[in-house]
C-alpha positions in Angstrom: 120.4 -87.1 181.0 119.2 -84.0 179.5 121.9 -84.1 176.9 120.3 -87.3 176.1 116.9 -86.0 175.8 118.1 -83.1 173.7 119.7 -85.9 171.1 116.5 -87.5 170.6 114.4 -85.2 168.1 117.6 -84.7 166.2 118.4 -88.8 166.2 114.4 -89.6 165.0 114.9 -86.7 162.1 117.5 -88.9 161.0 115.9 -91.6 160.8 112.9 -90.3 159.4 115.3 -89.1 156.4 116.9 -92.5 156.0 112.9 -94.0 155.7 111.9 -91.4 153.0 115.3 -92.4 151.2 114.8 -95.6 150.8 110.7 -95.2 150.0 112.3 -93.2 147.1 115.3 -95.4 146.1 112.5 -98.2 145.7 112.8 -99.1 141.9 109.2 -98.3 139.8 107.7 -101.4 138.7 106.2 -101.9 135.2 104.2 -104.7 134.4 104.9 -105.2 130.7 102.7 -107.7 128.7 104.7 -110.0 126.1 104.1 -108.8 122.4 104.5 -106.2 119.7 102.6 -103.8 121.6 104.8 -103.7 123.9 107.9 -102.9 121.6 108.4 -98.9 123.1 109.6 -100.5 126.6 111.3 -103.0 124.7 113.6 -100.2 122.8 114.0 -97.9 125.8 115.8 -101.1 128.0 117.7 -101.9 125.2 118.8 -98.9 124.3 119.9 -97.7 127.9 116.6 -94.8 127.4 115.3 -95.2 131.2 119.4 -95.2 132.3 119.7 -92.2 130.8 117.1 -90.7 132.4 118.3 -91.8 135.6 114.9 -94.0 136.6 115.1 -97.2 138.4 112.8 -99.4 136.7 112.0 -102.5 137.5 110.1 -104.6 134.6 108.0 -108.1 135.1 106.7 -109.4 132.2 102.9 -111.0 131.8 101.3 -113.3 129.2 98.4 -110.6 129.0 97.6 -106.6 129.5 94.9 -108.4 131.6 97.4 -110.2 133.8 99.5 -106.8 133.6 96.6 -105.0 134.8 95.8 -107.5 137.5 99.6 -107.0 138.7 98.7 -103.6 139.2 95.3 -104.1 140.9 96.8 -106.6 143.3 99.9 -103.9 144.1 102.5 -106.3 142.7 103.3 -103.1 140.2 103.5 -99.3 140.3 102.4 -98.9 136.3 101.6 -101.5 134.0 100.9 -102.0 130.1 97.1 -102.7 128.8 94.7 -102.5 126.1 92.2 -99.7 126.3 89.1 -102.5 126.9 90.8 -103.9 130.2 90.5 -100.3 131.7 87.0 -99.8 130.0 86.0 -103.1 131.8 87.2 -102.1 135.2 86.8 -98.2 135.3 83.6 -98.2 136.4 85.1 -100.6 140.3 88.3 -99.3 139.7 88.0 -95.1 139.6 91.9 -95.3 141.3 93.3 -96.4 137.7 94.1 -94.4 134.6 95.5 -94.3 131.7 98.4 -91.8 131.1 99.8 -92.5 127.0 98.6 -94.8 124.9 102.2 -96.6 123.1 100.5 -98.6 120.2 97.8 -98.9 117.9 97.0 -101.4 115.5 93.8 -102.7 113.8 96.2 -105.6 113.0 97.3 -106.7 116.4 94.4 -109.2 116.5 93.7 -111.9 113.9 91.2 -114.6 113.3 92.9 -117.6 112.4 91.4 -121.4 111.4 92.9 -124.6 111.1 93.7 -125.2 107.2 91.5 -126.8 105.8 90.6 -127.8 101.5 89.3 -124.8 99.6 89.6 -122.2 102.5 88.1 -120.5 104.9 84.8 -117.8 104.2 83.1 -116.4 107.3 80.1 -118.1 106.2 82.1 -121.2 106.5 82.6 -120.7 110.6 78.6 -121.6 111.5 78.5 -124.3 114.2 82.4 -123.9 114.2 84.1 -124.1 117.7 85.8 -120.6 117.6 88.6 -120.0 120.8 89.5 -116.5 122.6 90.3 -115.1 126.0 87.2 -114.1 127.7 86.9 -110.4 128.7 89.5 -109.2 126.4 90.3 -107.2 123.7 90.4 -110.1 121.6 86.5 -111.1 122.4 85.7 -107.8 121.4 87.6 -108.1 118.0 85.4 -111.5 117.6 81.9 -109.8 118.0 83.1 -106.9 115.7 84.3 -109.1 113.4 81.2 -111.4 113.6 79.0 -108.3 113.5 80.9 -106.9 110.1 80.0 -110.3 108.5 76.8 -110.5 109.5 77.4 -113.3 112.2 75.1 -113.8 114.7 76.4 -114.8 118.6 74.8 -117.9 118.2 76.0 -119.7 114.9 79.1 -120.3 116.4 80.1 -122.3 119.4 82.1 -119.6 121.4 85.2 -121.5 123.7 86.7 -119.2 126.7 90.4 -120.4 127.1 93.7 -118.4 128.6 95.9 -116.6 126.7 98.2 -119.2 127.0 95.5 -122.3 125.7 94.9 -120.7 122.7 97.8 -122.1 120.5 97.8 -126.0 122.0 94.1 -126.0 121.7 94.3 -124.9 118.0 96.7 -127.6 117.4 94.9 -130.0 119.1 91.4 -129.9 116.9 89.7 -128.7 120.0 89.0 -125.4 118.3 88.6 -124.4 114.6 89.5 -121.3 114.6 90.7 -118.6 117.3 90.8 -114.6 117.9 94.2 -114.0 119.6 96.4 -111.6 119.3 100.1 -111.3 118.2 102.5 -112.9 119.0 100.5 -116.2 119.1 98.7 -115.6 116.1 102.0 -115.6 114.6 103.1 -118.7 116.1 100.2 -120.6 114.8 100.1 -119.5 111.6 104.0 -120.9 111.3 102.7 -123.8 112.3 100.2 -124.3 109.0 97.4 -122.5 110.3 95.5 -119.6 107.9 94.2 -116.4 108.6 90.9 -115.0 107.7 90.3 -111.3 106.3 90.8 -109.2 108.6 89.0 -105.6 107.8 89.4 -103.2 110.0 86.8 -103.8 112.1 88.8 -102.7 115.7 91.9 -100.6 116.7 93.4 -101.7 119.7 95.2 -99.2 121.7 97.9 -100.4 124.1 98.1 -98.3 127.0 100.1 -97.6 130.4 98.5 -97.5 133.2 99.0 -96.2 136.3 97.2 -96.1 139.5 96.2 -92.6 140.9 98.3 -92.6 143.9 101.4 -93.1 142.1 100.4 -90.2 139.9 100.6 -87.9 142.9 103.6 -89.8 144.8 106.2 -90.8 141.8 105.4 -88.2 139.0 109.5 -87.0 138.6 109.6 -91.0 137.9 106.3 -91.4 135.9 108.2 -88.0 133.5 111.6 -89.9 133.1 109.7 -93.2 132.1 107.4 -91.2 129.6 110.4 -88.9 128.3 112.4 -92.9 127.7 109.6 -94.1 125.6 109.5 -90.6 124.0 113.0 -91.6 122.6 112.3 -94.8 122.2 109.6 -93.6 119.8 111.9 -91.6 117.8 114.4 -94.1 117.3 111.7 -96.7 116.2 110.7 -93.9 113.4 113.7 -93.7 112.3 115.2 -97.6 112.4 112.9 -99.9 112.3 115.1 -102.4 110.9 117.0 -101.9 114.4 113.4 -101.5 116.2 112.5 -105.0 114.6 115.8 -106.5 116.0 114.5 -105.7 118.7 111.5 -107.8 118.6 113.5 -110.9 117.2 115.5 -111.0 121.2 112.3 -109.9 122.9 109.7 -112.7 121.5 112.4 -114.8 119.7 111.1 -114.4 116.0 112.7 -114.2 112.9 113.7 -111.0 111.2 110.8 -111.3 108.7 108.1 -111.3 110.9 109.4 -109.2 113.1 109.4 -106.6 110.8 106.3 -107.3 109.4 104.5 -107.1 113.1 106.3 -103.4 113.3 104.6 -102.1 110.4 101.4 -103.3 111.4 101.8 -100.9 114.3 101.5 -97.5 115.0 104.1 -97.0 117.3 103.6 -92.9 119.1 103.6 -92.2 122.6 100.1 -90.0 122.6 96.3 -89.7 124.4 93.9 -89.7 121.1 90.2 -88.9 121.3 89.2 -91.9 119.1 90.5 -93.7 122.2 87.7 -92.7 124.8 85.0 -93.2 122.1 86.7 -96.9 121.6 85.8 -97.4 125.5 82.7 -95.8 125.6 81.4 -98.4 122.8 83.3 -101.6 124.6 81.3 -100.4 127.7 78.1 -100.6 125.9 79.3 -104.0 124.7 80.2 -105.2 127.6 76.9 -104.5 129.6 75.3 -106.3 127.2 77.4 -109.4 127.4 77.0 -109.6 131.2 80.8 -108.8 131.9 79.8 -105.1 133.8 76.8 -103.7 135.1 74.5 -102.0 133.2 74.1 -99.3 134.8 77.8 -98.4 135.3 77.9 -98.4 131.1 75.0 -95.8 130.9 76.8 -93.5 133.1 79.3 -93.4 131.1 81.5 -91.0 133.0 84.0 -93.6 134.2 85.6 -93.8 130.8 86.4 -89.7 130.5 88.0 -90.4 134.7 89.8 -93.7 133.2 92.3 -91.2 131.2 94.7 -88.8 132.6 96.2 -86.2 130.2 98.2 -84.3 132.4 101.9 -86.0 132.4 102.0 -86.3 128.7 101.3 -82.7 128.2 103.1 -81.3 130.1 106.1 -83.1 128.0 104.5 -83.4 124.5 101.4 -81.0 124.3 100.8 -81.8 121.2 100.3 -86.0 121.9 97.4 -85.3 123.3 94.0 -84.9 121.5 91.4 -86.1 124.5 89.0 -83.6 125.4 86.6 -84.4 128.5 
């Protein structure tokens, strides 16, 4: 009997050891949003990068860095991909998420584009006009600055909240005129006869990952070999794009053409810039004013300077990262 007792600690160690085994043999979980912003994962999978690295990564795609990000929220993923204005919305209820490397930046990753029409479009020409987007998104915030830059007020046009996936049946349909959406819709409506309007540079979108704080503390070997794969997949990008666009043309089933042409529209480094917290700091402002956070929250302020963590990126690439708190 005694024997038996004496067996027991040594029997629940062992167990204990198999538990924290298989906590750590459980895959990391990316939520990756469908598009050219997301063409970094897309290279490191294809290319064997996160393999190589030895990481067990599980990716799940979404129609949105808003539906990413939601994933992440809800626990359904350990990381996920985002524009900077989906963190900037939710940093101030949400102090457990932050952003770790921004992947792509592109002043060109959102378009305005109309239904054709005779003679054109001018902005002038979009007064009383039915213009679609996806509320609370980066792509609302491209419309006001857009609007803003041409000297369009809120109310001349007729403002339609739809889902990311609305915005190209509606368009065909006539129940919009024109919509802000980003690639690779805008793409796909545009090959179907639509046009695009000019598009200054009004807005850079940075597309982010995202992680939430306690993964930062309980998976950061994993959180290294993910950055370190995207790292490589960065450099290979540089210096193939032809291959890089390839890449797009089996992700979002495009031709070569465009493909390549949605590459060089991005810039495509692994990197924490200061530009990005000011971007944030002004969609706060924005966004108190449009009723989509509380007021208050965007005069602190603080919550975008938390929203960003620095420190796995430098320690592998000190010089990626330019934020300063």
């Amino acid at each position: 009997m005694d024997g038996r007792r004496a067996r027991w600690p040594r029997m629940l160690a062992a167990a204990l050891l198999l538990v924290g085994a298989g906590a750590q043999a459980e895959p990391l979980t990316l939520a990756v949003a469908r598009g050219p912003v997301s063409l970094l994962v897309y290279v490191a999978e294809a290319r064997g990068y996160f393999r190589q690295e030895g990481l067990d990564l599980q990716l799940r795609d979404c129609n949105s860095g808003r539906d990413c990000h939601r994933m992440l929220s809800e626990g359904r993923a350990d990381v996920a991909t985002a524009a900077e204005l989906v963190v900037a919305l939710s940093a101030p209820t949400r102090p457990d998420h932050a952003i770790i490397a921004t992947l792509s930046a592109s002043s060109q990753q959102i378009k305005l584009v109309a239904r054709r029409r005779v003679g054109g479009w001018k902005p002038a020409d979009l007064h009383g006009r039915r213009i679609g987007t996806v509320g609370g998104t980066s792509a609302q915030y491209y419309l006001h600055r857009w609007m803003v830059f041409h000297g369009l007020e809120p109310s001349d046009v007729k403002l339609v909240l739809l889902p990311p996936d609305g915005i190209v049946e509606a368009l065909r349909r006539g129940d919009i005129d024109a919509a802000a959406i980003w690639e690779p819709q805008a793409s796909t409506v545009l090959a179907d006869g639509a046009v695009e309007l000019p598009t200054p540079r009004v807005y850079t979108q940075y597309f982010n990952l995202v992680a939430a704080r306690a993964t930062l503390a309980a998976r950061e070997r994993e959180l290294a070999q993910l950055l370190r794969a995207l790292l490589q997949a960065q450099r290979f990008v540089a210096e193939a794009p032809g291959r890089a666009a390839d890449v797009l043309v089996d992700r979002l089933n495009l031709e070569p053409k465009a493909a390549l042409a949605l590459l060089r529209e991005h810039d495509y480094r692994v990197r924490l810039d200061q530009a990005l917290l000011s971007t944030m700091s002004s969609q706060q402002r924005w966004a108190a004013i449009e009723g989509l956070i509380d007021a208050a929250a965007a005069r602190r302020g603080g919550a975008v300077y938390e929203a960003v963590e620095p420190g796995p990126l430098r320690k592998l690439q000190p010089d990626a990262v330019t934020v300063v708190r």
